[in-house]
C-alpha positions as CSV (number, residue, x, y, z in Angstrom):
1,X,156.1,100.7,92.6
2,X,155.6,104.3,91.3
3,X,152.8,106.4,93.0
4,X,150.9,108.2,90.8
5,X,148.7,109.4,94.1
6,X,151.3,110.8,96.8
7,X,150.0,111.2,100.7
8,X,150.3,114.4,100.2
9,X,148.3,114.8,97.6
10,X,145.7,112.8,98.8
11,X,145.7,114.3,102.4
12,X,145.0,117.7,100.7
13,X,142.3,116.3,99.0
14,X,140.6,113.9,101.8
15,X,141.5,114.8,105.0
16,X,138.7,118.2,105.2
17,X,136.3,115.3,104.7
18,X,137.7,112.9,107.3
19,X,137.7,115.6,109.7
20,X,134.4,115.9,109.0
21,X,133.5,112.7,109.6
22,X,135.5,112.5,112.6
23,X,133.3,115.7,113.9
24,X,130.0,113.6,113.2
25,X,130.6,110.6,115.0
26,X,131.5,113.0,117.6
27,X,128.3,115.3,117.9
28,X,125.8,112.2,116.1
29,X,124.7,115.0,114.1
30,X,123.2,114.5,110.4
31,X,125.9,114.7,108.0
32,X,126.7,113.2,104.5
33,X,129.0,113.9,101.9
34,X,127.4,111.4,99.6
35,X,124.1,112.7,98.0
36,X,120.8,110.6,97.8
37,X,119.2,112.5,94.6
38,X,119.8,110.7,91.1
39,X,120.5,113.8,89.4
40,X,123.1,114.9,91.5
41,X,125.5,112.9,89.7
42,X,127.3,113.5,86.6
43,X,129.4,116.1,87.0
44,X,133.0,116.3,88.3
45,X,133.8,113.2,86.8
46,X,130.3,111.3,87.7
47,X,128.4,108.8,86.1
48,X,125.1,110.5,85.2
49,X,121.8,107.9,85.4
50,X,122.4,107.5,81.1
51,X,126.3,106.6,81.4
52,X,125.4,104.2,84.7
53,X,123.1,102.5,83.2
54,X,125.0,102.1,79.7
55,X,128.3,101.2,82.2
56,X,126.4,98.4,83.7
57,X,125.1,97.2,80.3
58,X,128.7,97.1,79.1
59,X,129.3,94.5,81.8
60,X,126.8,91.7,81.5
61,X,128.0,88.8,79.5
62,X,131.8,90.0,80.2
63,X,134.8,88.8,82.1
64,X,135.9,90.6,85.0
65,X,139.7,90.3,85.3
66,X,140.5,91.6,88.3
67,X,144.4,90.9,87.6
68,X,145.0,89.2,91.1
69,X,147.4,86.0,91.4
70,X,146.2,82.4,91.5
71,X,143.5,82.7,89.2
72,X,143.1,79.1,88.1
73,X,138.9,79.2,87.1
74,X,136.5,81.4,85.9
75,X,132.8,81.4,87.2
76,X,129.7,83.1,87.3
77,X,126.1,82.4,87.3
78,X,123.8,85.3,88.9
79,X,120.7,85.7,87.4
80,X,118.8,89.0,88.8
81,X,115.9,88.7,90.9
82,X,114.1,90.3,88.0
83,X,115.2,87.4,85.4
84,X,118.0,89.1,83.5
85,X,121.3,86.6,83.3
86,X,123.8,88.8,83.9
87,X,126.5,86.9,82.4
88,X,129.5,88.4,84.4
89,X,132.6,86.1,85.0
90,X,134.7,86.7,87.8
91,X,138.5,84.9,88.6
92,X,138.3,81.5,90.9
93,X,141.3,81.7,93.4
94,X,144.1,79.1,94.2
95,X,143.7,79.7,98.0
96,X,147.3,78.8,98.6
97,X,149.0,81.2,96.0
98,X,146.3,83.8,96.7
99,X,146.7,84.5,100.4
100,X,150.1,84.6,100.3
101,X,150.4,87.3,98.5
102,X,147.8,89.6,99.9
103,X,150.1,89.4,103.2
104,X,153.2,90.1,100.7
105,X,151.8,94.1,101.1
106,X,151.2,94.5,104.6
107,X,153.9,95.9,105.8
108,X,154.0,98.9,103.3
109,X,150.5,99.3,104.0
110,X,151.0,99.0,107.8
111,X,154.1,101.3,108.6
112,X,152.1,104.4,105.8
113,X,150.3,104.9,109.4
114,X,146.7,105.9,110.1
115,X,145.9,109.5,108.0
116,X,147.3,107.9,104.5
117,X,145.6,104.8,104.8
118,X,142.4,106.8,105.7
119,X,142.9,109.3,102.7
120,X,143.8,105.7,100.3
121,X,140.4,104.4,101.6
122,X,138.7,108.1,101.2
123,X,140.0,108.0,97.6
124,X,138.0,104.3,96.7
125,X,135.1,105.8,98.4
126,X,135.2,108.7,95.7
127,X,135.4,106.6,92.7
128,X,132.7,104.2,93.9
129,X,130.3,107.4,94.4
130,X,131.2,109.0,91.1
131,X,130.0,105.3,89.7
132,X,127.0,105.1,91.9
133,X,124.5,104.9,89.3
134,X,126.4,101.8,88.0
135,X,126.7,100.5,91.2
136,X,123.0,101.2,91.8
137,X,121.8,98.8,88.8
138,X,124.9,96.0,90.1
139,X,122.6,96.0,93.7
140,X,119.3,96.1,91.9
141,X,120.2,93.4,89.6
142,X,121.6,91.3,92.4
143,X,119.4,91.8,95.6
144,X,116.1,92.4,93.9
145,X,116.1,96.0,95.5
146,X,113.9,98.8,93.7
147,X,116.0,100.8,91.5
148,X,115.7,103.8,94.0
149,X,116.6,101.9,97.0
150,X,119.6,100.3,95.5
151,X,120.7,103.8,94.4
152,X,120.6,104.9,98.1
153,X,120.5,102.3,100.3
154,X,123.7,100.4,97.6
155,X,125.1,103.7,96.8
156,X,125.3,106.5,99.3
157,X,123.9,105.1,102.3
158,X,126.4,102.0,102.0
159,X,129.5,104.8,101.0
160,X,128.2,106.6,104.4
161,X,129.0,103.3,106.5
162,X,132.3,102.9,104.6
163,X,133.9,106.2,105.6
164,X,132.3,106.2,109.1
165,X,134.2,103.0,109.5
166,X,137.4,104.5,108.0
167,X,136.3,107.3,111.0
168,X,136.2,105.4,114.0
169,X,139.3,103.0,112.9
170,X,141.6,106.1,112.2
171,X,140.2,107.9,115.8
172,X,141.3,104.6,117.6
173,X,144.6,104.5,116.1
174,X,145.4,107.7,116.7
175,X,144.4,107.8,120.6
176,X,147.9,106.6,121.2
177,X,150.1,108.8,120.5
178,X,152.8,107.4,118.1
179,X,156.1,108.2,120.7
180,X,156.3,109.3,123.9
181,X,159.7,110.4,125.9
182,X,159.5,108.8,129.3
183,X,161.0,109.9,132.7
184,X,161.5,108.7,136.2
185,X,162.8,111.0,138.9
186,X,165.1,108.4,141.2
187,X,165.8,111.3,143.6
188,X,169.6,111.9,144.3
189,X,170.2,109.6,141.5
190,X,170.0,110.3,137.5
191,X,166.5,110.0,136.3
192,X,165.6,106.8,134.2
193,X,164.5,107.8,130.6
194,X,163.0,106.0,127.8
195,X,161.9,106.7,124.1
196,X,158.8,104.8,123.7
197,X,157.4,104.5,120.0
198,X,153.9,102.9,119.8
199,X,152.4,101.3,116.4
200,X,149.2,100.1,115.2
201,X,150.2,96.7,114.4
202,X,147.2,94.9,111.4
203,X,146.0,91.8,113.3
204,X,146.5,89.7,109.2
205,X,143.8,88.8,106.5
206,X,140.2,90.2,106.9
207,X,137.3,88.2,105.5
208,X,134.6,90.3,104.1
209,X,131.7,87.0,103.8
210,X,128.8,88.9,101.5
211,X,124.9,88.9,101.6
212,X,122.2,88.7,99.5
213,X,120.2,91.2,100.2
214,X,122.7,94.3,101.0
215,X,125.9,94.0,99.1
216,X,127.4,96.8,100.0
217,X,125.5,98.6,102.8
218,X,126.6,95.3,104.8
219,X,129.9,94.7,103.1
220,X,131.6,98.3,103.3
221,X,131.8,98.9,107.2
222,X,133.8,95.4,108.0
223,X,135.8,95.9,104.2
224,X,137.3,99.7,105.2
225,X,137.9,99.2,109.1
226,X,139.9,96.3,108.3
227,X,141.9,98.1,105.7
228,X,141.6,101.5,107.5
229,X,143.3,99.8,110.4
230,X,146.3,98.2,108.3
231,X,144.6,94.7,107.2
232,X,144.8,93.1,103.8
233,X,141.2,92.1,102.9
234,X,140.0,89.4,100.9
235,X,136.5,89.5,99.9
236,X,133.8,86.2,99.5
237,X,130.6,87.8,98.3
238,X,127.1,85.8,98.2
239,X,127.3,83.9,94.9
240,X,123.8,85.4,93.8
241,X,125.7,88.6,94.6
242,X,129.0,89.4,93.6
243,X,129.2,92.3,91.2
244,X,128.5,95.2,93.5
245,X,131.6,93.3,95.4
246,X,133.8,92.4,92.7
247,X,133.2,96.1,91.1
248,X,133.9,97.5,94.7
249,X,137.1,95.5,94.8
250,X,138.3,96.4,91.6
251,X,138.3,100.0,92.8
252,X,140.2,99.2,95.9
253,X,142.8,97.8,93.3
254,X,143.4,100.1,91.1
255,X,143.6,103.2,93.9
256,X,145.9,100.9,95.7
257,X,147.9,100.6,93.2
258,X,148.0,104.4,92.0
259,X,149.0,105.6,95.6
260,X,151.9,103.2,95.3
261,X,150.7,100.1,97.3
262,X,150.3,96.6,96.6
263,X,146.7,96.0,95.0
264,X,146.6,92.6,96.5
265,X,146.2,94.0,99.5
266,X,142.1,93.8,98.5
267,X,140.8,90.6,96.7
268,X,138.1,88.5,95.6
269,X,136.9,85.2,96.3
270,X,133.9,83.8,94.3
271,X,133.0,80.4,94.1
272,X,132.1,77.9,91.6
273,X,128.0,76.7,92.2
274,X,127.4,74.9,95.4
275,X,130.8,75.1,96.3
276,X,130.8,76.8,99.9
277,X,133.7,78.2,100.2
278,X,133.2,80.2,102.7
279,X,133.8,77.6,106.0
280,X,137.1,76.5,104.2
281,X,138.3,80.2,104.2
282,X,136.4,81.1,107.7
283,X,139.3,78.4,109.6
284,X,142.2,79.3,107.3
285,X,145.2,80.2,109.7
286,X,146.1,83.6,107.7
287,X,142.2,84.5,108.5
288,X,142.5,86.9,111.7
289,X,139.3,88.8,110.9
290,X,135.9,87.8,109.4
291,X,132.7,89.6,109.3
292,X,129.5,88.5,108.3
293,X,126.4,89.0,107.8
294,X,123.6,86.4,107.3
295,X,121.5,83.2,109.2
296,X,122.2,82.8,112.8
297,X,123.0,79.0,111.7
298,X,126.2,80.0,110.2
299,X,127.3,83.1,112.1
300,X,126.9,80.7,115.6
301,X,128.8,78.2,113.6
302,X,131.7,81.1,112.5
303,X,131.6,82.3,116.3
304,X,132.5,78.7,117.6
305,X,135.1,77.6,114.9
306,X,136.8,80.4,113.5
307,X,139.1,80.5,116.5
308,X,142.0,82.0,115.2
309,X,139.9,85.0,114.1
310,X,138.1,88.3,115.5
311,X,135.1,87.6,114.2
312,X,132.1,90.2,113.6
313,X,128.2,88.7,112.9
314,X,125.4,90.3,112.1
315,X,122.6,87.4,112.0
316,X,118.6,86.7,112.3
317,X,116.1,88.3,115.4
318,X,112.7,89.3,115.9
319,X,111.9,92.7,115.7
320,X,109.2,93.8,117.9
321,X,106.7,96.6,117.8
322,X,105.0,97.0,120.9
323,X,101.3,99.1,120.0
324,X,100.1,99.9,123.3
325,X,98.4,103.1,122.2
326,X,99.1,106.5,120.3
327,X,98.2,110.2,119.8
328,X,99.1,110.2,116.3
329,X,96.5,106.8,114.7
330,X,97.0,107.8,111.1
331,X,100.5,108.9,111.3
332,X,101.2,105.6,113.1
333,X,99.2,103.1,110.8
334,X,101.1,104.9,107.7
335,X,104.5,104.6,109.2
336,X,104.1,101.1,109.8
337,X,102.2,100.3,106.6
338,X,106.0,101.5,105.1
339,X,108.0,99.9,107.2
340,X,106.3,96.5,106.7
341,X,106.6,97.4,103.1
342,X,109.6,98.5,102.3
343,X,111.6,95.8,100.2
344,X,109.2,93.1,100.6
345,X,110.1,92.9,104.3
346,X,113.4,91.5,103.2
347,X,115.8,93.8,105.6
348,X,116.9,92.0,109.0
349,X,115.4,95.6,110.7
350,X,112.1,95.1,109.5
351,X,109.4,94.9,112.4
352,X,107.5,91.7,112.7
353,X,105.7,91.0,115.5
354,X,103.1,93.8,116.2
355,X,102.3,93.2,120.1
356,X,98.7,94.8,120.6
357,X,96.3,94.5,123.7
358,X,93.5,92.3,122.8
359,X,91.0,94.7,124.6
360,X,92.4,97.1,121.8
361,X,94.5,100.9,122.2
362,X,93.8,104.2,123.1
363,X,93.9,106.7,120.1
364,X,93.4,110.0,118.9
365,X,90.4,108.8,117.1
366,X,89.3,106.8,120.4
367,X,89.0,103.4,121.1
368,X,90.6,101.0,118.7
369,X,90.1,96.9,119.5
370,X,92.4,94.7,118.3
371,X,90.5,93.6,115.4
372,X,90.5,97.1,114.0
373,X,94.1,98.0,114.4
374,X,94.5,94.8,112.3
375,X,91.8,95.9,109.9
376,X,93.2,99.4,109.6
377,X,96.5,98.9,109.3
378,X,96.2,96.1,106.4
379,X,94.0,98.9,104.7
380,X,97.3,101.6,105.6
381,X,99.3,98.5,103.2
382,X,96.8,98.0,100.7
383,X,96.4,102.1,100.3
384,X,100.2,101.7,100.0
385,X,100.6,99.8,97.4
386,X,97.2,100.2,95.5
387,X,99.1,101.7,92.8
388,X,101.3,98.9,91.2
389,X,103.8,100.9,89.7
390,X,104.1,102.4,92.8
391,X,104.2,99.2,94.9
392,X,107.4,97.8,92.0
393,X,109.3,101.0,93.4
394,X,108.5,100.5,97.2
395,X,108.6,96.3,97.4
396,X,111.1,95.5,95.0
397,X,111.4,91.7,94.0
398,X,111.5,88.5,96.2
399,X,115.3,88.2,96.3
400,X,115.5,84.1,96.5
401,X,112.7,81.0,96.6
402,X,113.0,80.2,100.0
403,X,111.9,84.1,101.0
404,X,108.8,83.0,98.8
405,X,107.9,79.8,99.8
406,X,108.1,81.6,103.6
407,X,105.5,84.1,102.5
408,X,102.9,81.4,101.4
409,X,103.3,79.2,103.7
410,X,102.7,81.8,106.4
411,X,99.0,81.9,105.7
412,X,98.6,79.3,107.1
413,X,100.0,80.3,110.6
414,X,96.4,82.1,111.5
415,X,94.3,84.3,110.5
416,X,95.2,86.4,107.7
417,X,94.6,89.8,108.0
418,X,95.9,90.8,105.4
419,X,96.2,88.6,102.2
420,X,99.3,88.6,100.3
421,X,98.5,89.9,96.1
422,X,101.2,89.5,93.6
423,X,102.1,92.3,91.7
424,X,103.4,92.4,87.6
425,X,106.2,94.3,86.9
426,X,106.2,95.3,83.1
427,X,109.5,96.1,83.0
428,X,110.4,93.0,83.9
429,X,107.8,90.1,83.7
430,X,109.8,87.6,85.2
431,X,110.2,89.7,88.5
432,X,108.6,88.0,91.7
433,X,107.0,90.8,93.5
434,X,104.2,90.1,96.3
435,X,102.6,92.2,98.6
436,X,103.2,92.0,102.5
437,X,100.6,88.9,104.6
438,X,99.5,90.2,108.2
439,X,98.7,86.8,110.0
440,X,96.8,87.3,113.7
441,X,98.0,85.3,116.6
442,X,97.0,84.7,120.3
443,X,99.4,85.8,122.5
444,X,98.5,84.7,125.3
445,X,101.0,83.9,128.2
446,X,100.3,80.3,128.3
447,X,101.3,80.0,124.2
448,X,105.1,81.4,124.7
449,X,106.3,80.9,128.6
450,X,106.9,77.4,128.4
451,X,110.5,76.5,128.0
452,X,109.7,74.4,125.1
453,X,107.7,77.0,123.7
454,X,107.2,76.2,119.6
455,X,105.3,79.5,118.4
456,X,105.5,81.1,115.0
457,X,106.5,84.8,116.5
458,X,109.5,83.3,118.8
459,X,111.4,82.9,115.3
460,X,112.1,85.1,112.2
461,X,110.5,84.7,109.6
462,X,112.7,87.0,107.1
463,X,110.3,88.2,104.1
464,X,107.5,90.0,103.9
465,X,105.7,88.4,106.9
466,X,104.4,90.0,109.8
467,X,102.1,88.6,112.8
468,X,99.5,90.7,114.7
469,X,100.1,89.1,117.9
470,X,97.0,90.0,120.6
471,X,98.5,90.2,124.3
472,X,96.4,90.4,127.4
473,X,98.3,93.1,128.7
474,X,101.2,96.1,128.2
475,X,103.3,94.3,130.7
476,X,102.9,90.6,129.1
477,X,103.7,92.5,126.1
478,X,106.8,93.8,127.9
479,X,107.6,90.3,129.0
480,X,107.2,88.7,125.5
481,X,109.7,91.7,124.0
482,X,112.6,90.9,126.5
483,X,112.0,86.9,125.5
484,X,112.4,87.5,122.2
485,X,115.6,90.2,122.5
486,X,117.3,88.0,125.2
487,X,116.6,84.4,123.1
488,X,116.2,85.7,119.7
489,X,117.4,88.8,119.2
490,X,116.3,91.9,117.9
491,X,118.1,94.5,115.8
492,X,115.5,97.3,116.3
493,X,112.4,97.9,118.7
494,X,109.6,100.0,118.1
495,X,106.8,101.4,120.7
496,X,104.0,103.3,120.4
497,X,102.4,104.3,123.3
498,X,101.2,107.8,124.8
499,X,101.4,106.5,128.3
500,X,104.7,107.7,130.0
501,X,105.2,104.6,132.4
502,X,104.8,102.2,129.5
503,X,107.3,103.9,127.8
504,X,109.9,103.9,130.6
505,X,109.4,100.6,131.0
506,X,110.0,99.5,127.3
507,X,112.9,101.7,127.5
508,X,114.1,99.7,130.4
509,X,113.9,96.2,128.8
510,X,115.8,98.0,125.4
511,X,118.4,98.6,127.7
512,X,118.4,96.1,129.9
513,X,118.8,93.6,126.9
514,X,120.7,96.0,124.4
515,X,118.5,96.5,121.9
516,X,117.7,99.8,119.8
517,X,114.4,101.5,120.3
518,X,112.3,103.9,117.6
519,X,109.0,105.4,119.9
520,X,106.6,106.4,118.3
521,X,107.4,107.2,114.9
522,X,104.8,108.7,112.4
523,X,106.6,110.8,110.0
524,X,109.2,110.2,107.7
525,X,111.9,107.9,109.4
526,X,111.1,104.5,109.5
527,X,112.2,101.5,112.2
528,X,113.8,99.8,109.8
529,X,116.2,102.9,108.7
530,X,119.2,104.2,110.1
531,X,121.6,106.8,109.2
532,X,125.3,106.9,108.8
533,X,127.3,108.5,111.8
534,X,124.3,109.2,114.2
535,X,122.0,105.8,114.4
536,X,123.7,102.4,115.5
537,X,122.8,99.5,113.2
538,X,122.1,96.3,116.2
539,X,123.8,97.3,119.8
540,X,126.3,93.8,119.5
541,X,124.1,93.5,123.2
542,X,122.0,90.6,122.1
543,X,121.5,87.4,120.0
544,X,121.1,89.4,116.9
545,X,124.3,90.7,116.2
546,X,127.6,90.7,118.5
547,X,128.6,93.9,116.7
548,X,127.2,97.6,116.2
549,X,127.7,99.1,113.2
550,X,129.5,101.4,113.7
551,X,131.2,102.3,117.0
552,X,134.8,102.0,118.8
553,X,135.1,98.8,119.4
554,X,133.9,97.4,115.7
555,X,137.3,98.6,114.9
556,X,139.6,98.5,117.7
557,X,140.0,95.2,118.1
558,X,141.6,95.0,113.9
559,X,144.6,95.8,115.3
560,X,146.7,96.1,118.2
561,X,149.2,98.7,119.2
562,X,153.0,97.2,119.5
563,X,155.5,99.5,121.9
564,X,159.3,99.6,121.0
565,X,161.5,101.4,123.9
566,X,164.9,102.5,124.2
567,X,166.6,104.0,126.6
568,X,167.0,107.6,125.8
């Protein structure tokens, strides 16, 4: 097919940015080329926040034809968090006509080498930030995020994990070099010499299987390393959230297309209700890469039957905050009142067991017992989100029933520290928006060393759920964090302490069980935040996750590098 986008063209137009990129990963400096502010878009061929929001209007109720074989249904179904039907339609595929012909363009996509498909992937990246304020009300309408948050977190925090993907998979490809002449002195005798030529080989299909929660900031990373690194990729979003997805995939089809490669290279799969699609394609033979992100049920059962397939999981862990004592009281009690507040707790990095010394902490304002750091800290959270239209822009809505059900039923764990309020949203009345619940526990020893242990904190409770857990010590503390990492999993770690051997020694179980530590935050970045091309998103170290978003090997193992010789 004709390009309408040459390499050339696009080289000269992407590759200052990539080597940007590439130069960030490198020094894990700050760096983005995508901005956070809402009024920074609309020029240059950007959606400003009146033609977003008037884009996305002109999709609900609509058919989204995508254009990709095997189309033999049409379905649908989401309704937003915050009770609008959206009414999109996207194609059902024929599995068996469908696959085929995404592997039909992987050989032109394979042998156009590393730098063009970077700059092809570079070039979607640009269109899906120039519609981010589109995209922004697609995440909102299908996670339940804040407007704000699914303008950053869906738009330009998600686009920053997509090219630092494209980053690392185009800095592993290119470590080889692609020929080599080789020679062999063989003393008196002629030398032996050999051409050597060296390929980044695609490993096949890539399954991109979608969450509820974070469309895109989960999907991008697995969708562009796969297709950085040669891979068609075939795309089965949550069915409660496919139109950030299917929007994103449309893009990757049409710039596929204009730079003169096959668009089926990038698809969609969405299923009809309660069909569960996602096992059947999981153990598909043209399947050679899945990532996911989602329960730990699933992603163990992905990691023990998907043979044929590299796969990738991000699942379920209990992240730990270890309060042993602080300089900063105030700084600390608001940074955690945000964390624990931030999208109704509904992020898998947002802290939920608070471990604190029953005899209480050392502070800057002096002693603090247990029951106080409780106290004060549910008063940080109801100071937070006093204000209820500024509690609709922090919490967000309850993304699905069973996140709800959770939340009320944890009351009943303990003692509540903090009661759980819900929250109107005049906008949109059928929103479900609740505060945060602090429940106390006893931690002592004797509750959670048993092998059979059966306590509420030695198992997530995703939501908007957190349990003050009293400890008799710092180092049973210590003890109940590496439990938790090795068994359950964590995907951060927080400590606050001003003591220097306690935070050596929390140090030492982080690294000791591969888990990512935050000390003693108080300002503005938060546990559960990370940032693009400096911060690591889970370690792959523990039960949590078996990747890290993003580093070498979350994309060196997508392909593999073939060597032709000849003698020279």
């Amino acid at each position: 097919m004709a390009a309408e986008l040459t390499a050339q063209e696009l080289i000269a137009k992407h590759r200052p940015t990539l080597d940007q990129a590439l130069e960030a990963i490198r020094t894990r400096a700050y760096w983005s080329p995508h901005p956070e502010h809402p009024k920074a878009y609309g020029e240059n061929g950007s959606l400003d926040a009146a033609a977003g929001k008037a884009a996305f209007d002109a999709l609900l109720g609509t058919r989204l034809d995508l254009g990709q074989p095997g189309t033999d249904d049409w379905v649908g179904g989401e309704v937003s968090p915050y009770g609008v039907e959206l009414g999109v339609s996207y194609p059902h595929a024929d599995l068996d006509v469908l696959l085929p012909a995404m592997k039909a363009g992987q050989r032109a996509w394979r042998d156009a080498g590393a730098e063009t498909r970077a700059v092809v992937c570079l070039e979607i990246l640009k269109r899906i930030s120039d519609r981010t304020h589109e995209f922004a009300h697609a995440v909102m309408h299908t996670s339940g995020q804040a407007f704000m948050m699914a303008l950053q977190a869906g738009g330009p925090h998600a686009q920053d994990r997509g090219l630092e993907a494209v980053a690392y998979a185009y800095a592993e490809q290119v470590r080889t070099p692609g020929t080599a002449e080789w020679t062999k002195p063989q003393g008196k005798r002629d030398p032996l010499a050999l051409t050597k030529r060296f390929t980044p080989v695609p490993r096949g299909i890539g399954l991109v299987i979608g969450c509820n929660t974070f469309p895109t900031w989960n999907g991008y990373p697995g969708l562009f390393a796969s297709l950085a690194t040669g891979n068609a990729v075939l795309v089965k979003p949550h069915p409660r959230a496919v139109l950030p997805l299917a929007l994103t995939v449309q893009v990757c089809r049409d710039v596929l297309a204009e730079a003169g490669f096959d668009p089926n290279l990038v698809a969609l799969a969405a299923e009809r209700p309660g069909e569960g699609i996602a096992k059947t394609l999981a153990t598909r033979p043209e399947i050679r890469i899945i990532d996911y992100t989602g329960s730990t049920a699933f992603g163990d059962w992905l990691e023990a039957n998907a043979r044929q397939a590299q796969v990738y999981t991000e699942k379920a862990g209990v992240n730990t905050v270890l309060v042993e004592s602080t300089d900063s009281y105030k700084g600390m009690l608001s940074n955690l009142a945000f964390s624990l507040s931030l999208y109704s707790g509904q992020m898998c990095t947002t802290p939920q067991n608070l471990l604190i010394p029953r005899d209480g902490i050392r502070t800057d304002e002096g002693h603090k017992t247990f029951d106080e750091v409780t106290a004060d800290l549910a008063r940080a959270v109801d100071g937070l989100l006093g204000d209820d239209a500024r509690a609709n822009a922090l919490l967000g809505a309850i993304v699905n029933p069973d996140v709800k059900a959770r939340l009320e039923a944890a009351a009943g764990l303990g003692e509540v520290a903090l009661a759980s309020r819900e929250i109107g949203n005049p906008e949109f009345p059928d929103a479900v928006v609740r505060t945060p619940v602090i429940v106390k526990l006893d931690g002592a020893r004797k509750y959670w060393e048993g092998a059979d242990a059966d306590v509420a904190y030695l198992s997530e409770c995703f939501g908007p759920v957190s349990f003050a857990v009293a400890v008799d010590s710092a180092a049973d503390a210590l003890d109940l964090l590496r439990r938790t990492v090795r068994e359950k999993g964590a995907m951060t770690v927080g400590a606050y302490t001003s003591d220097t051997e306690v935070e050596q020694a929390v140090e030492e179980v982080c690294l000791e069980e591969s888990a990512q530590l935050s000390l003693n935050l108080t300002g503005g970045v938060y546990v559960n935040q990370t940032a693009a091309f400096s911060d690591f998103h889970g370690s792959g170290g523990n039960p949590a996750a078996n990747a890290a978003l993003c580093d070498g090997a979350f994309v060196a193992n997508r392909f593999r590098v073939v060597e032709v010789r000849r003698e020279a």
